[in-house]
Residue frames as qw, qx, qy, qz and C-alpha x, y, z in Angstrom:
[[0.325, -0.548, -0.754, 0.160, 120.99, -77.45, 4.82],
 [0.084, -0.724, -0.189, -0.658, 118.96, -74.36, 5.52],
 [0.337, -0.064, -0.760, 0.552, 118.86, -72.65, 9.18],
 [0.182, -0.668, -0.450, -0.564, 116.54, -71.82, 10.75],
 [0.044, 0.496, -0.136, 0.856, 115.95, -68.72, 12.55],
 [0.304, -0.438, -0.738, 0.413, 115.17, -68.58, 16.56],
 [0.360, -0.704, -0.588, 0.170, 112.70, -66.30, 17.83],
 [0.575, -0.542, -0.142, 0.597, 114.80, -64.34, 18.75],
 [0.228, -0.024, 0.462, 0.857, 116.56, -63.15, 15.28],
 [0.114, 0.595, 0.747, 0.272, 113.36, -62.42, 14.39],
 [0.013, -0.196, -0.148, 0.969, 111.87, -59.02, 14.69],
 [0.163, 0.760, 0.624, 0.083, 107.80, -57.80, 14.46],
 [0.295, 0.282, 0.209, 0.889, 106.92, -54.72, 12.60],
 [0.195, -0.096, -0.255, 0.942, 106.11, -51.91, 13.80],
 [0.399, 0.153, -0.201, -0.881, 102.97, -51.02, 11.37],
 [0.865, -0.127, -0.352, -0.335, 101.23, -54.43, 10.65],
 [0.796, -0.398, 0.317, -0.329, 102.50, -56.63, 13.42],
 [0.978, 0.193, -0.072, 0.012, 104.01, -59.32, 11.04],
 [0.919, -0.249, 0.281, 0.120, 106.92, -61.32, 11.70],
 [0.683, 0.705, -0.185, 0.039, 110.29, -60.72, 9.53],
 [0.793, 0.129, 0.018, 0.595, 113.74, -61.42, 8.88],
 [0.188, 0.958, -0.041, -0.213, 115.34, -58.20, 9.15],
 [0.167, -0.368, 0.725, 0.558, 118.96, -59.58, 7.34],
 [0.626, 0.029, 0.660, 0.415, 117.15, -61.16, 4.58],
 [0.286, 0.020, 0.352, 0.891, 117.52, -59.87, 1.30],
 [0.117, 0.642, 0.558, -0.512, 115.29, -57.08, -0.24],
 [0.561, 0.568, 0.527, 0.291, 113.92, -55.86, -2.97],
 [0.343, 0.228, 0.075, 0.908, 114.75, -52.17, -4.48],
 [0.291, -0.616, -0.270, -0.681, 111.47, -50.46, -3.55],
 [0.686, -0.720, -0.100, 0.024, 111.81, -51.72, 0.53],
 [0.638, -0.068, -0.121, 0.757, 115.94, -50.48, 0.22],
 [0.198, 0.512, -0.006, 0.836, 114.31, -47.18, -0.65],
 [0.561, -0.655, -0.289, -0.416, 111.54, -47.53, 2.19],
 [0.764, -0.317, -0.227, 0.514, 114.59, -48.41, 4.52],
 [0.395, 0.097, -0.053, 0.912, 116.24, -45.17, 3.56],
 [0.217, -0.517, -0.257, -0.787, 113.09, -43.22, 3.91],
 [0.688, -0.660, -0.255, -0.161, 112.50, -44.64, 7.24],
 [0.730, -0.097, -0.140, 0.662, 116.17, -43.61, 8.08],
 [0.266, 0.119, 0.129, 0.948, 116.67, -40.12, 6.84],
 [0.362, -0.360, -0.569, -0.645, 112.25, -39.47, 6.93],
 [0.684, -0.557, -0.118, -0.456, 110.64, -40.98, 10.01],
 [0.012, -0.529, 0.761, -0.375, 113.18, -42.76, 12.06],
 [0.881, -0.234, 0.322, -0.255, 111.88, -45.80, 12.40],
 [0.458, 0.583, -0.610, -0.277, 114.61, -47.72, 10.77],
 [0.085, 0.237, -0.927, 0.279, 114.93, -51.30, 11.51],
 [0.255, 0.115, 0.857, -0.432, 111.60, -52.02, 12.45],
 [0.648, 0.406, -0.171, -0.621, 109.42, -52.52, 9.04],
 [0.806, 0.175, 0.564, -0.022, 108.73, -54.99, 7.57],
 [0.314, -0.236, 0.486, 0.781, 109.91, -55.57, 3.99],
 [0.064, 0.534, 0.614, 0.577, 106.46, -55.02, 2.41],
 [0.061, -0.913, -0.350, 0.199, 105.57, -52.22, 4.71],
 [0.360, -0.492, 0.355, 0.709, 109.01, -50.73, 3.88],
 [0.322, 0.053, 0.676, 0.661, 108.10, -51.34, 0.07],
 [0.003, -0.842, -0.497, -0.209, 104.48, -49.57, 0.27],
 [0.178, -0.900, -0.167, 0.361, 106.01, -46.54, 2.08],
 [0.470, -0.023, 0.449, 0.760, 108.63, -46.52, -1.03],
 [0.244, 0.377, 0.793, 0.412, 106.09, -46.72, -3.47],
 [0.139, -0.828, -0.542, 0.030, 103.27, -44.47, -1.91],
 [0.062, -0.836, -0.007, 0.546, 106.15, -41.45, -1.42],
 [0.423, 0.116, 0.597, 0.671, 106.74, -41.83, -5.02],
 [0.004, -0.670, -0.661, -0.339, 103.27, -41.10, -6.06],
 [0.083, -0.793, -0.217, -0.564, 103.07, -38.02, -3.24],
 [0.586, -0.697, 0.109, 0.399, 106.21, -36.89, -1.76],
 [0.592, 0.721, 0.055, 0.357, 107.41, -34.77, -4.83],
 [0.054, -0.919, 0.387, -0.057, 109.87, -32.83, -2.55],
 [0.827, -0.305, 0.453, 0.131, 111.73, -36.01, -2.61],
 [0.715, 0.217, 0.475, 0.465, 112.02, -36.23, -6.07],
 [0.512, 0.849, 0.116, 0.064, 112.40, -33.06, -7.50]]
């Protein structure tokens, strides 16, 4: 039987407003957007997992001091 999450556990995001889990699981592009919002902008903890995964993606494409 599944539980289900109060209010509470929840958490809203920071950038679009929406509703998330912040334990559940996550994909590789919103683990890097977690570390980039650690180490980058300090906002850790309060993305969402698809804003987390667009601010991966998007400093792929043009944040090159990241990657070189």
């Amino acid at each position: 039987m599944e539980k289900k999450l109060a209010d509470s556990e929840m958490q809203s995001c920071t950038l679009c407003g929406a509703t998330f889990d912040p334990d559940a699981p996550s994909s590789l592009f919103a683990e890097a957007g977690e570390w980039l919002a650690q180490e980058v902008w300090h906002d850790a903890g309060k993305l969402c997992p698809l804003c987390r995964e667009n601010r991966a993606r998007l400093a792929m494409m043009y944040c090159q001091e990241y990657y070189r």
